[in-house]
TORSEKE-681846 format. One record per residue (C-alpha): residue number from 0; residue in three letters; x, z, y negated. Coordinates in Angstrom, 3 decimals. Layout:
BEGIN
<r NUM 'ALA' <X Z Y>> ...
END
This chain:
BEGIN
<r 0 'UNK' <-27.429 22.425 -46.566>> <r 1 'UNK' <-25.976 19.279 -44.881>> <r 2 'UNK' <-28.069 17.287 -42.619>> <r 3 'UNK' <-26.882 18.132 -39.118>> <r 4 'UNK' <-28.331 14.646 -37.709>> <r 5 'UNK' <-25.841 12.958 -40.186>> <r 6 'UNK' <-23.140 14.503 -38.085>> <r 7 'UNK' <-24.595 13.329 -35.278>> <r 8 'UNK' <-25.149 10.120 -36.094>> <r 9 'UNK' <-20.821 9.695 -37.099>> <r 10 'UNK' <-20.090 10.947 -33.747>> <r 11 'UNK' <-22.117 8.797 -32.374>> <r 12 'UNK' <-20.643 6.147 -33.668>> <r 13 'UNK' <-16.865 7.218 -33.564>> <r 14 'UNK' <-17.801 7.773 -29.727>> <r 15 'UNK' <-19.058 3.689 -29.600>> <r 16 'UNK' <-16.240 2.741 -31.862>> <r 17 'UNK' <-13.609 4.142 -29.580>> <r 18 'UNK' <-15.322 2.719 -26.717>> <r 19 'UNK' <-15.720 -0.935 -28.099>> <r 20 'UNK' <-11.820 -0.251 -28.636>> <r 21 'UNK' <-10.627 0.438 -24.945>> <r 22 'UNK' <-13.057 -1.732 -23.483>> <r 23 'UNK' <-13.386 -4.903 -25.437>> <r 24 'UNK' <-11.213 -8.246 -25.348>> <r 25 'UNK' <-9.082 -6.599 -27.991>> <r 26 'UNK' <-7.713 -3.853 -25.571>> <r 27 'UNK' <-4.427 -5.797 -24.744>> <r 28 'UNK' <-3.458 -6.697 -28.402>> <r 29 'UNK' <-4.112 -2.847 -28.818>> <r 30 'UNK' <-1.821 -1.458 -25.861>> <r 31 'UNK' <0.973 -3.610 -27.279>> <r 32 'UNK' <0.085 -2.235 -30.690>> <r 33 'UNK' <0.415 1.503 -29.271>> <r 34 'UNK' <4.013 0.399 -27.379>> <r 35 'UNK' <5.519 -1.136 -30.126>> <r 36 'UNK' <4.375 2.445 -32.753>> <r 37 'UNK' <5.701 4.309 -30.172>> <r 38 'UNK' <8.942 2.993 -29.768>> <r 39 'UNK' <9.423 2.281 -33.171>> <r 40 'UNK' <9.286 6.746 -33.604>> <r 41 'UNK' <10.941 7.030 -30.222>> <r 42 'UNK' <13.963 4.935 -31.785>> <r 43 'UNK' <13.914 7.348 -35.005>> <r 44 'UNK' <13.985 10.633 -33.024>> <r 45 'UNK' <16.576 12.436 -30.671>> <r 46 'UNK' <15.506 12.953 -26.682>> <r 47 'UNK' <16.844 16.292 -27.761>> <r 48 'UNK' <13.732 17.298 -30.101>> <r 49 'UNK' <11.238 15.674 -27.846>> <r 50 'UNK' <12.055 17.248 -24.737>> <r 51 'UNK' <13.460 21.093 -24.082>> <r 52 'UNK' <16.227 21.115 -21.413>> <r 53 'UNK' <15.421 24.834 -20.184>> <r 54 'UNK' <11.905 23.564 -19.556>> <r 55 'UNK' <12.656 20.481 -17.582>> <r 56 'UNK' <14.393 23.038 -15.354>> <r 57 'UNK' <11.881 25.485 -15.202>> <r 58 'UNK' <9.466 22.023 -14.702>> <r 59 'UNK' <12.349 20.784 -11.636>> <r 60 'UNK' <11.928 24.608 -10.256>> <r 61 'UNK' <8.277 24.297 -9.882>> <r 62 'UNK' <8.301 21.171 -8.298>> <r 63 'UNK' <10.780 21.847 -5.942>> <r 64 'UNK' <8.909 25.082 -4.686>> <r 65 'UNK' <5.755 23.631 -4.714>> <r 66 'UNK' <5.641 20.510 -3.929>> <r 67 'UNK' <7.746 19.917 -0.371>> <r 68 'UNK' <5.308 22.732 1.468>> <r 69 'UNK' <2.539 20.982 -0.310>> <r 70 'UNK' <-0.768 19.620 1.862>> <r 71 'UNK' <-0.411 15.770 0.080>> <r 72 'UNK' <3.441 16.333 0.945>> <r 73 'UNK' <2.871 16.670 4.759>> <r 74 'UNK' <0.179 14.410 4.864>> <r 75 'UNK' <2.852 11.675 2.911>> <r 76 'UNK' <5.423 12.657 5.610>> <r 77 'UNK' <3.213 12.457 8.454>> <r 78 'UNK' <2.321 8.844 7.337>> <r 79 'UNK' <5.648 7.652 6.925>> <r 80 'UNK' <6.396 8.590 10.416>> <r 81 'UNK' <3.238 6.872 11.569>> <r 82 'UNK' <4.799 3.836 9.612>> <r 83 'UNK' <8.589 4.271 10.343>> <r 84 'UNK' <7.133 4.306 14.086>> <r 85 'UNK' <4.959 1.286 13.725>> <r 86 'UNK' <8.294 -0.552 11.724>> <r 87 'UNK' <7.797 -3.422 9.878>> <r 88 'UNK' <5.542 -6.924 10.948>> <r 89 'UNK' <8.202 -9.530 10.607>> <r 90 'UNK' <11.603 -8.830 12.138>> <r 91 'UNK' <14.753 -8.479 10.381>> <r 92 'UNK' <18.422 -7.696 11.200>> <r 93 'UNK' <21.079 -5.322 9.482>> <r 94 'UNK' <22.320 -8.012 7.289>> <r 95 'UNK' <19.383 -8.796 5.521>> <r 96 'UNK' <19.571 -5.040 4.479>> <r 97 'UNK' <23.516 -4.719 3.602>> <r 98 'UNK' <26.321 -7.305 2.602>> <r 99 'UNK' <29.161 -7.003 4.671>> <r 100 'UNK' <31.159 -7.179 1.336>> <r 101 'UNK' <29.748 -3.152 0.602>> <r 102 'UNK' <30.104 -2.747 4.655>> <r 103 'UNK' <33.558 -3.463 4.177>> <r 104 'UNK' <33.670 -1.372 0.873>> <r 105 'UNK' <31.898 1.924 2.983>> <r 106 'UNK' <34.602 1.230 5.980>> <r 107 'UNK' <37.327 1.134 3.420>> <r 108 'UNK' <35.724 4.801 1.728>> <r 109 'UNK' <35.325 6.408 4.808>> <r 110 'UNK' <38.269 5.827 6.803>> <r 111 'UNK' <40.096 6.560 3.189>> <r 112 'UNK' <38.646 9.931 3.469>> <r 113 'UNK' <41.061 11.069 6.708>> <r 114 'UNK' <42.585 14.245 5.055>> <r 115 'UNK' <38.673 15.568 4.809>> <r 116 'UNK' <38.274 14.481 8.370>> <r 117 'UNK' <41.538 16.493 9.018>> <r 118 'UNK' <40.135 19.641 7.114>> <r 119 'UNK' <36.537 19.386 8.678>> <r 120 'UNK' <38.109 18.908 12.353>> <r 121 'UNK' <40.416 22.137 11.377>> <r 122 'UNK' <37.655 24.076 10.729>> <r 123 'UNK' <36.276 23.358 13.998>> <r 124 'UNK' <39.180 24.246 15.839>> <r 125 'UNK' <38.785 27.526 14.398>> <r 126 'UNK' <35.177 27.753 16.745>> <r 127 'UNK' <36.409 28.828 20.460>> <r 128 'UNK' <33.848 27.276 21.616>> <r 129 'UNK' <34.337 23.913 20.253>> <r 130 'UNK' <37.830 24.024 21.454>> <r 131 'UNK' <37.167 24.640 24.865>> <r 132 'UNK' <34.596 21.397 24.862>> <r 133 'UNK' <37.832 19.582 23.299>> <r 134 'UNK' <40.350 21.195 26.163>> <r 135 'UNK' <37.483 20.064 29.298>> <r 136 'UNK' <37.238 16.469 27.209>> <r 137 'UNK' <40.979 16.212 27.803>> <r 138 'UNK' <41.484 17.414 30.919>> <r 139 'UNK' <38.411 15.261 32.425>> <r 140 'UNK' <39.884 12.567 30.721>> <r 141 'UNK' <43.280 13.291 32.566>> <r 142 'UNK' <41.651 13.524 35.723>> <r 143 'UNK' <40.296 10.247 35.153>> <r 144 'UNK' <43.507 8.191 34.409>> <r 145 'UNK' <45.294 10.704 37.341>> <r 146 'UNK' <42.298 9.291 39.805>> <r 147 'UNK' <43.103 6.099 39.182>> <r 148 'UNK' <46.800 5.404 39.142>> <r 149 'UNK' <46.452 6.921 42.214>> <r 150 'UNK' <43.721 4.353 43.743>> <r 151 'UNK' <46.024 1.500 42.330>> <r 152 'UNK' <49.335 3.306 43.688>> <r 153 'UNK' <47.512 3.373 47.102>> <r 154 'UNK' <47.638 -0.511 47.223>> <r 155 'UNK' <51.328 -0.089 47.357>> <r 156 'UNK' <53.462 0.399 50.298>> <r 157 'UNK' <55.508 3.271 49.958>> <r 158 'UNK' <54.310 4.311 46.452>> <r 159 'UNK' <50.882 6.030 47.539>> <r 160 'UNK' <51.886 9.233 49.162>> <r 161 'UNK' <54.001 9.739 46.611>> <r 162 'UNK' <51.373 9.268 44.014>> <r 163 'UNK' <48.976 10.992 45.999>> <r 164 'UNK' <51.325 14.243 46.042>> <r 165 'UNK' <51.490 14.004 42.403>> <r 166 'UNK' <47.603 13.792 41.832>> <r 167 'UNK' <47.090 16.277 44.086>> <r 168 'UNK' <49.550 18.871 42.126>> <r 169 'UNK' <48.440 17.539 38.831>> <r 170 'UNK' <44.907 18.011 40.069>> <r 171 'UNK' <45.171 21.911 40.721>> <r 172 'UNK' <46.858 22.582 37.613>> <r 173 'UNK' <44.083 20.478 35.743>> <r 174 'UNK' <40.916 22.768 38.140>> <r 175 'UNK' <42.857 25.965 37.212>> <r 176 'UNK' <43.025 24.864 33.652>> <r 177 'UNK' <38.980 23.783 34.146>> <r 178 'UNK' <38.381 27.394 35.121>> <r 179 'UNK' <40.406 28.368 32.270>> <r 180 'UNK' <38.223 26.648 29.595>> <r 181 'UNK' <35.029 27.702 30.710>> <r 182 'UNK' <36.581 31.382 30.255>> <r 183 'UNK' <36.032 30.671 26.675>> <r 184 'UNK' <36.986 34.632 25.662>> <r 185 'UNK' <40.269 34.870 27.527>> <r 186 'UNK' <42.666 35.199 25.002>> <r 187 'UNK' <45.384 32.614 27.117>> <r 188 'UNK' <42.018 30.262 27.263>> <r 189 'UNK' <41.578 30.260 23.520>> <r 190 'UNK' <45.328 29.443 22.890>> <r 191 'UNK' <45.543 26.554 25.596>> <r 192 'UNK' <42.158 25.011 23.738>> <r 193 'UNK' <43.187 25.573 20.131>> <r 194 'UNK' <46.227 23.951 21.217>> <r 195 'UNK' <44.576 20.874 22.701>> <r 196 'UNK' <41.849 20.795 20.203>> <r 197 'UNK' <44.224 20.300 17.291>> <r 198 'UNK' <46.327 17.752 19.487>> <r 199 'UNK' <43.049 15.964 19.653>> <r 200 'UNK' <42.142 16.146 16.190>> <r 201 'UNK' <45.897 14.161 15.527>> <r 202 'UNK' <44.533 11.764 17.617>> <r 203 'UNK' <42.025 11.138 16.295>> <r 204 'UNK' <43.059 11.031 12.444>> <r 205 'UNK' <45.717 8.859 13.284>> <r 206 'UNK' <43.143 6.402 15.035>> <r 207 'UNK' <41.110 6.584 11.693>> <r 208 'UNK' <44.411 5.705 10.061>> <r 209 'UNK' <44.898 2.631 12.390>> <r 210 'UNK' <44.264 -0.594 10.721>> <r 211 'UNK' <43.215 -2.093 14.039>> <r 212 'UNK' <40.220 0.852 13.309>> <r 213 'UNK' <39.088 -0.564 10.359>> <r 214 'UNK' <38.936 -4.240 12.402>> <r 215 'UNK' <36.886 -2.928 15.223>> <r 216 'UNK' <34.448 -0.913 12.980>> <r 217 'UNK' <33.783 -4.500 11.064>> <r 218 'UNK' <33.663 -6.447 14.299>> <r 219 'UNK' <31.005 -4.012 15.498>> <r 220 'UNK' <28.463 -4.957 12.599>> <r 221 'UNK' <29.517 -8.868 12.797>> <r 222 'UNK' <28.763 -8.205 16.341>> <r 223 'UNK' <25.191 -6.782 15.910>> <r 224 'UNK' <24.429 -7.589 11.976>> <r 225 'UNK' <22.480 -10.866 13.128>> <r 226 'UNK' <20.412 -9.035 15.725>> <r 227 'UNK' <16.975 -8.055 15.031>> <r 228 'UNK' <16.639 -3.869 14.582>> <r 229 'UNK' <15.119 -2.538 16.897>> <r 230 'UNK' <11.847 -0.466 16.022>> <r 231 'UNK' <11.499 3.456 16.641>> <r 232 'UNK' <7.852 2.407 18.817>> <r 233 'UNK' <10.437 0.799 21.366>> <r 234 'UNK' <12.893 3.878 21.547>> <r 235 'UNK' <10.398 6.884 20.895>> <r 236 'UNK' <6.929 7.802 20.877>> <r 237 'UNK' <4.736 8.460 17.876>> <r 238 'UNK' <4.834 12.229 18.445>> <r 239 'UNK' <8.393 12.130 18.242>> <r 240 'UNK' <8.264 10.258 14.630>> <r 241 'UNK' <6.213 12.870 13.508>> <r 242 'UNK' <7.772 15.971 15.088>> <r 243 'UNK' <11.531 14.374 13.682>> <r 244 'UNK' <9.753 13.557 10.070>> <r 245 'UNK' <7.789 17.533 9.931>> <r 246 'UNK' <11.807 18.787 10.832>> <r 247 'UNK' <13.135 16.942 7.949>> <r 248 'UNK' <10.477 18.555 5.823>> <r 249 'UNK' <11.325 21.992 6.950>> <r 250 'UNK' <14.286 21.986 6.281>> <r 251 'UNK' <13.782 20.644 2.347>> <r 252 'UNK' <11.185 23.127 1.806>> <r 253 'UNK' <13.781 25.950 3.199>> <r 254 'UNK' <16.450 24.422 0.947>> <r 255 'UNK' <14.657 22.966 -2.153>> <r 256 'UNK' <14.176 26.386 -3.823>> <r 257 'UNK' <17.952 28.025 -2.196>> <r 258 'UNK' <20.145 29.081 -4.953>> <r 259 'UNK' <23.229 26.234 -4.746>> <r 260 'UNK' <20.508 23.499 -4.876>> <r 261 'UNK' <18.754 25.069 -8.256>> <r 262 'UNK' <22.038 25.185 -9.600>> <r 263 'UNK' <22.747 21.732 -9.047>> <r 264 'UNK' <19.248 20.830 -10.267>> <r 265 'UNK' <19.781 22.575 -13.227>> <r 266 'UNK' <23.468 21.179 -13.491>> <r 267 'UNK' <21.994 17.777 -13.836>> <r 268 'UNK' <19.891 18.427 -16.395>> <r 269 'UNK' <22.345 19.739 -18.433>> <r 270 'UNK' <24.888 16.636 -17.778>> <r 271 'UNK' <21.713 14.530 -18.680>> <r 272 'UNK' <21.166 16.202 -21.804>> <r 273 'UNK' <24.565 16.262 -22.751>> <r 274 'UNK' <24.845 12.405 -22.345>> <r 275 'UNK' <21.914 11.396 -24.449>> <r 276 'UNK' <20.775 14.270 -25.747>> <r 277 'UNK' <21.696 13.271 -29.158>> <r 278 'UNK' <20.555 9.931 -28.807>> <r 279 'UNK' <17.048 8.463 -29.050>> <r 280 'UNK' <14.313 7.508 -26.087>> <r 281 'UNK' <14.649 3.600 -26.311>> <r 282 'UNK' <18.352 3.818 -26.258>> <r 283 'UNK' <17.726 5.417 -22.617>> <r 284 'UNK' <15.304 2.662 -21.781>> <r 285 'UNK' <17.815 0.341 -22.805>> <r 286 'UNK' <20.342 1.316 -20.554>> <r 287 'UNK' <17.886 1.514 -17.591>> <r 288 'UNK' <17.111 -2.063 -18.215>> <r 289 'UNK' <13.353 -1.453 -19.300>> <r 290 'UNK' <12.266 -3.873 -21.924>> <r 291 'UNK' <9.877 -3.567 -24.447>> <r 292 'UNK' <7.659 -6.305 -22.748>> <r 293 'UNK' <7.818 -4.808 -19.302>> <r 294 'UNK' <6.556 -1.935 -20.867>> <r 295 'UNK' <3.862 -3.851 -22.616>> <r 296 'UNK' <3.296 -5.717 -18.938>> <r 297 'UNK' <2.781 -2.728 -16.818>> <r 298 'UNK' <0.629 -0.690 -19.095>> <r 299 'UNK' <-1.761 -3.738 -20.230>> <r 300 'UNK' <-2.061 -4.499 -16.059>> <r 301 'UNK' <-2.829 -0.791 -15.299>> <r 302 'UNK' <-4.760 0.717 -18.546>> <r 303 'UNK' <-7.657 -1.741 -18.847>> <r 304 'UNK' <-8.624 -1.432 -15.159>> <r 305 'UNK' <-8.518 2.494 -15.523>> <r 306 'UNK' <-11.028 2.291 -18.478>> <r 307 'UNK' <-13.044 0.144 -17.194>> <r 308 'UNK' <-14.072 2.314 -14.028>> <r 309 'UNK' <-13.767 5.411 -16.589>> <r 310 'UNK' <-16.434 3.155 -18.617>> <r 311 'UNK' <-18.684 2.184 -15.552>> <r 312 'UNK' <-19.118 5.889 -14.330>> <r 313 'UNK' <-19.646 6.932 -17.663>> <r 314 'UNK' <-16.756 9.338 -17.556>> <r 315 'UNK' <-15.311 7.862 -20.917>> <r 316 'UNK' <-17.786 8.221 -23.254>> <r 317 'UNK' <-17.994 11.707 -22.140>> <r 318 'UNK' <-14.212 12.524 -22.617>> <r 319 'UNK' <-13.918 11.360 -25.966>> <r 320 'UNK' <-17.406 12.941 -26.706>> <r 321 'UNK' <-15.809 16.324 -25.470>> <r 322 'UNK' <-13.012 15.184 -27.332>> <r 323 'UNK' <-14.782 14.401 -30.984>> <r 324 'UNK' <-17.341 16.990 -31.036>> <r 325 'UNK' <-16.064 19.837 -32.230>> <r 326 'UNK' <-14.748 18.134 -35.088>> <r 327 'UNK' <-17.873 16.514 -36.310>> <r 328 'UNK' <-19.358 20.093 -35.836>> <r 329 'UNK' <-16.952 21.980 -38.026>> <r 330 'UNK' <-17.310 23.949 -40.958>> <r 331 'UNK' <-14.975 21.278 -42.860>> <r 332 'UNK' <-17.102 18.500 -41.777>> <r 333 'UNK' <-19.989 20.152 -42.912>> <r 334 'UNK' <-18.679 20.868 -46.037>> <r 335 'UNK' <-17.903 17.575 -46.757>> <r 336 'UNK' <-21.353 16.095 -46.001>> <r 337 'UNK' <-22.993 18.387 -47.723>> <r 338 'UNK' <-20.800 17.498 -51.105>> 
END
């Protein structure tokens, strides 16, 4: 019969080996041992037979049903209101955030996107609602300019009761026409506002496609790209943050786990898989710009500082204790001692 105490004793000692290895002076020559083995294999395999596509899915499913309606979650979104609503200590201004180079590149993008403008504003018109806030819009703004050719006309001998005829006519076709639009179901109502509300939408395409546009949208952020931002505590209160920030979170936990967002999810995966699929780990870190020595930098600054509490509460030793036992315990060790 083997000596059971002789098993003991090589445990103990593969437990103090191990921990003489992660702890000691030698732990950073280690670490970049273990990087440069591992991307040596990762550069002989395929991402393909490491990783299962169907189970990062199921994995991206998971996550995006549990973790948005999760307790850390809401506590991270609470405290990045708190912090949105505190802003930053030093001031800045919008262009030390963006170059007006890409501010000119977004203009140019969105004002070259006028025929979706023209589709989204068609869809509207189809709401009767929305078209009868178009039709008052217009006529309030015809009142306007009415009202005040008719203050300058006054000035005028001659030319004011004229004028003021005019306005008066034009102003009891426009309150009939008010009363008109607020009859939103009338079926003459909804004509006269579809009609304006697609004359408005012209107008307003055709502005987009004005190159003058395009200056004044640029002149706006010269304008204010030097000024300091101003900070949410000056505009709102902390409640407000937070009530704004739980919102945003409602609405990702209701949409996180909908159908068309799954499918997209899953979409992704599949267009990842199909790009380097067939092609090895490191080539991946290669194209995100990860080098072997930032690799080597990050893990040799986090790892040792990890064992060492691990080592100081006496949590390691127990691990790899947990860890070794049951082999120094088995039948097949046994047999060999006893040899």
């Amino acid at each position: 019969m083997p000596d059971p105490s002789l098993a003991n004793r090589l445990l103990d000692a593969q437990v103090a080996w191990l921990v003489g290895r992660l702890t000691g002076p030698d732990l950073p020559e280690l670490i970049a041992h273990d990087v440069d083995d591992l991307l040596a294999a990762g550069a002989r395999l395929r991402l393909a037979d490491l990783v299962d596509a169907e189970e990062i899915k199921a994995l991206i499913r998971q996550l995006f049903e549990k973790v948005p309606p999760s307790v850390a979650a809401s506590t991270l979104v609470e405290a990045a209101a708190d912090l949105a609503h505190s802003g930053p200590t030093t001031s800045f201004s919008m262009s030390d955030l963006i170059d007006r180079e890409h501010v000119e590149r977004l203009v140019d993008e969105a004002f070259g996107m006028t025929d979706l403008g023209a589709i989204i504003l068609d869809r509207l018109t189809e709401s009767p609602l929305v078209a009868g806030l178009a039709s008052r819009f217009v006529a309030r703004i015809v009142n306007d300019v009415v009202q005040s050719n008719r203050a300058l006309a006054e000035k005028i001998p001659g030319v004011g009761s004229l004028v003021s005829f005019g306005a008066s006519a034009a102003g009891r076709v426009i309150g009939a026409a008010d009363k008109q639009f607020e009859q939103v179901l009338g079926d003459t109502a909804g004509k006269g506002a579809v009609f304006v509300m697609r004359r408005l939408n012209k107008i307003v395409i055709e502005t987009l496609k004005d190159p003058a546009t395009r200056r004044a949208a640029l002149e706006v952020f010269d304008l204010y790209a030097d000024q300091p931002v101003t900070s949410l505590n000056q505009i709102s209160s902390r409640e407000d943050a937070r009530r704004v920030a739980g919102l945003l979170q409602d609405i990702v936990i209701t949409g996180a786990r909908t159908d068309p967002v799954l499918a997209v999810a899953d979409a992704l995966v599949d267009r990842f898989f199909t790009i380097y699929g067939e092609h090895p780990p490191t080539e991946l870190l290669h194209e995100l710009g990860i080098t072997r020595d930032d690799l080597v930098e990050h893990a040799t600054a986090l790892a040792p500082r990890l064992l060492a509490a691990a080592h100081e509460s006496g949590e390691l030793e127990l691990l790899l204790r947990s860890r070794l036992e049951p082999f120094f315990g088995s039948p097949e060790v046994a047999a060999i001692l006893g040899a």
